[in-house]
C-alpha positions as CSV (number, residue, x, y, z in Angstrom):
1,X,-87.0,47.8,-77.8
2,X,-87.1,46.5,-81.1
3,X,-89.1,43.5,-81.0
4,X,-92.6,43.5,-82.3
5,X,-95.2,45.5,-79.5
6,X,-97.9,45.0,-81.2
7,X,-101.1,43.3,-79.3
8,X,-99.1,42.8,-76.4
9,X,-99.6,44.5,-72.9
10,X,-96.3,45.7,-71.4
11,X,-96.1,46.5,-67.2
12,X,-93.4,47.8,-65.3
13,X,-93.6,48.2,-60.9
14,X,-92.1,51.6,-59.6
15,X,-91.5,52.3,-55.9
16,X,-91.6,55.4,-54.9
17,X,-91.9,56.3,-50.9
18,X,-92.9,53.3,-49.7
19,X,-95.3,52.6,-52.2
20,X,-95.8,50.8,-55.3
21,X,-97.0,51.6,-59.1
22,X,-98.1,49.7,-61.5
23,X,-97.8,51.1,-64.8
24,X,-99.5,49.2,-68.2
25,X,-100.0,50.4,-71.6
26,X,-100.4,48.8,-75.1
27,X,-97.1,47.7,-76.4
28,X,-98.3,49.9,-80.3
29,X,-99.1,52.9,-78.2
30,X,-95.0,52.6,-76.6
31,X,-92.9,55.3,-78.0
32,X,-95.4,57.5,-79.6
33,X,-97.4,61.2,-78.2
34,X,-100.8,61.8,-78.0
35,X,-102.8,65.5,-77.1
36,X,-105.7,66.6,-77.4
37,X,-106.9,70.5,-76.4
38,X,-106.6,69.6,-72.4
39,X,-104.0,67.0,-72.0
40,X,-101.1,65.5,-73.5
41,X,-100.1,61.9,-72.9
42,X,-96.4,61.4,-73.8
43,X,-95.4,57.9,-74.0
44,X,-92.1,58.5,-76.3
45,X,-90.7,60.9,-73.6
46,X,-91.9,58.5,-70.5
47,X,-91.8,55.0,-72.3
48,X,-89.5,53.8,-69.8
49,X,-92.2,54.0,-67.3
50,X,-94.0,51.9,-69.0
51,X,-92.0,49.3,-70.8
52,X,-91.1,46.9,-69.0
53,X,-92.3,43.0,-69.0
54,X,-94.7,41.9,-71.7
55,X,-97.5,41.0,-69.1
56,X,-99.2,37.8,-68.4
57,X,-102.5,37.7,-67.8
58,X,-102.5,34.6,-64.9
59,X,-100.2,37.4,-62.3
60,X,-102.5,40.6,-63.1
61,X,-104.7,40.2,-60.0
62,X,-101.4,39.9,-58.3
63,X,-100.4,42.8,-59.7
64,X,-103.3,45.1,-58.8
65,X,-103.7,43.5,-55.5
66,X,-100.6,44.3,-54.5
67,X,-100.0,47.8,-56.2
68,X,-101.0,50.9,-54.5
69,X,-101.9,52.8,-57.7
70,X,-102.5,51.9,-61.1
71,X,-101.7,53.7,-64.1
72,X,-103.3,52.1,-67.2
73,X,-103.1,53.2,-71.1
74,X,-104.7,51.6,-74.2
75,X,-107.4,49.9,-75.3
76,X,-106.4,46.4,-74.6
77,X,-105.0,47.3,-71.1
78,X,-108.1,49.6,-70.0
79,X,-110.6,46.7,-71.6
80,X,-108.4,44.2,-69.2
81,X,-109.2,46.0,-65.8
82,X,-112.4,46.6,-67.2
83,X,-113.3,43.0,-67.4
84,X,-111.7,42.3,-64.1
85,X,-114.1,44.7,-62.4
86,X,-111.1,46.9,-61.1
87,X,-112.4,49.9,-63.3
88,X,-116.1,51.5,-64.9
89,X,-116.9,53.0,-67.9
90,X,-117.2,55.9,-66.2
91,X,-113.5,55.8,-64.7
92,X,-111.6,56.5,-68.4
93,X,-110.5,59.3,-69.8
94,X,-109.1,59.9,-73.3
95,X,-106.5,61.8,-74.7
96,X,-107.0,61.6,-78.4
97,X,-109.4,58.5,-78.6
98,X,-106.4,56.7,-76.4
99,X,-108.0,55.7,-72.8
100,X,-106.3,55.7,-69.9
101,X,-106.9,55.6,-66.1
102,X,-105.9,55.9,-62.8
103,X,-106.3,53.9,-59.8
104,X,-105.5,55.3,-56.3
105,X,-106.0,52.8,-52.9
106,X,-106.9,54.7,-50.2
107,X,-106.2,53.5,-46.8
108,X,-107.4,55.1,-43.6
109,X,-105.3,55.1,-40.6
110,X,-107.2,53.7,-37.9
């Protein structure tokens, strides 16, 4: 992980139970903590959930489509599914001026 992180938008898929999770997060914000008085957002003990491929931005509708949740950290990355409609405003959190969010699907069994 020594290559230069900066700018870039890194993703990784889990699968867990059947289901899959699409984790992004600003390639600075990689390897370092953040807390404020409610919440601590640890991407030095969890980076490996998050770095993985430097993303590219013509597969990210892919990427959400086919995700069932969404796990999103950083300026850049939040700004990104902002754009694309996939998040609002009012969606973000921040821990320590960093945003992140959360996307759940919800299917109904019919």
């Amino acid at each position: 992980m020594e290559e230069n992180k900066n700018s870039k938008i890194f993703y990784k898929i889990h699968e867990q139970q059947g289901e899959l999770i699409l984790a992004l997060c600003d390639g600075e914000l990689i390897g370092k903590k953040f807390s404020d008085s409610k919440r601590v957002l640890d991407l030095d003990t969890f980076k490996n959930f998050y770095f993985g491929q430097e993303l590219n931005l013509k597969e990210i509708k892919i990427l959400f489509e086919q995700c069932d949740s969404i796990n999103i950290v950083g300026k850049e990355a939040v700004a990104l599914a902002l754009g694309l409609g996939y998040i609002k405003h009012e969606d973000i959190i921040y821990i320590d001026k960093i945003p992140h969010v959360q996307i759940y699907k919800l299917w109904t069994k019919g």
